[in-house]
N, C-alpha and C positions, 0 to 999 in steps of 0.2 A: 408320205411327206410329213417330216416334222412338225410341230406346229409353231417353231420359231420360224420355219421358213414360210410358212402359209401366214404368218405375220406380216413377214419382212416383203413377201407377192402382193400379200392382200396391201398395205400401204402404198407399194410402188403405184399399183392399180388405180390407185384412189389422186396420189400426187400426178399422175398422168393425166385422168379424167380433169384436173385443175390447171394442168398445163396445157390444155384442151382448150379450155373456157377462157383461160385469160390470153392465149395467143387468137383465137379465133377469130381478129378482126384483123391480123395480118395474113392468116392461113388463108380465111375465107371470102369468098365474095358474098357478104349480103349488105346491102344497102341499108337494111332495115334497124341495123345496130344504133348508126347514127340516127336516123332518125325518132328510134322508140326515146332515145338518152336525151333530144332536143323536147322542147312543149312542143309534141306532135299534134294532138288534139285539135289546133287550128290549122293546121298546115293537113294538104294532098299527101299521098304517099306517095315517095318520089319515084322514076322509073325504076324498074327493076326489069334487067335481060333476065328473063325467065331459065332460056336455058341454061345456060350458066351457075346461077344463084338456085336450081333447082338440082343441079349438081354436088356443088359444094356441098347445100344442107343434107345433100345423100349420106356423100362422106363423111361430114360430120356425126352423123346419124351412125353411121356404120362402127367409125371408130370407139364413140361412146357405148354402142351395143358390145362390141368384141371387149370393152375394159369391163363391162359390166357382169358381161358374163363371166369372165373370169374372176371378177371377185365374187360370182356368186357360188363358181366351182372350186372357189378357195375358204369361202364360208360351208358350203354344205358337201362337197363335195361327192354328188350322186348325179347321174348320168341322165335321169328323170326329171331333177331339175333345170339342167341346161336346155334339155329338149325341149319341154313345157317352156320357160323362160323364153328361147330363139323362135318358137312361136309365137310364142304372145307380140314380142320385139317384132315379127313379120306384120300381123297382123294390125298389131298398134302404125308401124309405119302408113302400110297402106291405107287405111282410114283417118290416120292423121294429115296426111297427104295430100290424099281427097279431101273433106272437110277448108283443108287450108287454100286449095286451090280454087273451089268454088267459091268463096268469100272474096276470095281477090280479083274472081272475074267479074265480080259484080259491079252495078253502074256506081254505086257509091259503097265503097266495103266498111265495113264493122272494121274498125281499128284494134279495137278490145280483145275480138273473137283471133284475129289473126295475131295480135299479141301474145296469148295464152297459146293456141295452136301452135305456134312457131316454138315457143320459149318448148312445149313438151317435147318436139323436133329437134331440136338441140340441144338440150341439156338432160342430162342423166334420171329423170326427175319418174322414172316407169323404177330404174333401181330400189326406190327409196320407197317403193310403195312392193316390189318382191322379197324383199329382205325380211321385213317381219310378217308378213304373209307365209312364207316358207318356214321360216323361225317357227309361226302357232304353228304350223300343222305339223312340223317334227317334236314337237313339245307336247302336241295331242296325240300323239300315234298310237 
């Protein structure tokens, strides 16, 4: 692959992951959009059908891994890093998951904690921390 083309991938990848983010309040069901953007802080957390909105945030989850990974197989292009990477991305889900779901079952939840939890669940935000992690150690090799 050229590296004008691995340009022109690696871009698209990244304007998609953005047409992710700013459509995702018509794509997705979560409740929690409008609410975090109001003064939550005094107000309940409004209902939320779990299954459904536990759904959604899958796929979301999912699409942002598969952009992710590809721009990381566009940046580095080695078979060891998608493996390690689609691990970490399993592994990061399921205890993000966990963590977020047990806060929410609480009598009175941490807003904050399901805040941050949530936003790592959604947004690309594991990317930004593989990139130059992978960068040092091909740079130290």
């Amino acid at each position: 692959m050229t590296k004008s083309i691995r340009i022109l991938i690696g871009i698209a990848m990244m304007v998609l992951l953005i047409a992710v983010r700013a459509w995702a309040p018509e794509l997705f069901y979560d409740p929690l959009i409008s609410y975090f953007k109001s003064g939550h802080l005094a107000q309940p957390l409004p209902e939320i059908a779990m299954g459904p909105w536990l759904l959604h945030m899958s796929i979301r989850f999912v699409i942002n891994t598969l952009l992710s990974l590809m721009i990381l197989w566009v940046l580095f292009q080695k078979r060891e890093v998608l493996v390690l990477s689609g691990f970490l991305y399993g592994v990061f889900f399921i205890l993000a998951l966990v963590v977020l779901l047990i806060f929410l079952n609480q009598e009175s939840p941490t807003t904050g904690i399901i805040f941050y939890v949530r936003r790592f669940l959604i947004h690309p935000v594991l990317l930004l921390l593989l990139i130059p992690a992978f960068y040092f150690q091909q740079r130290h090799r």
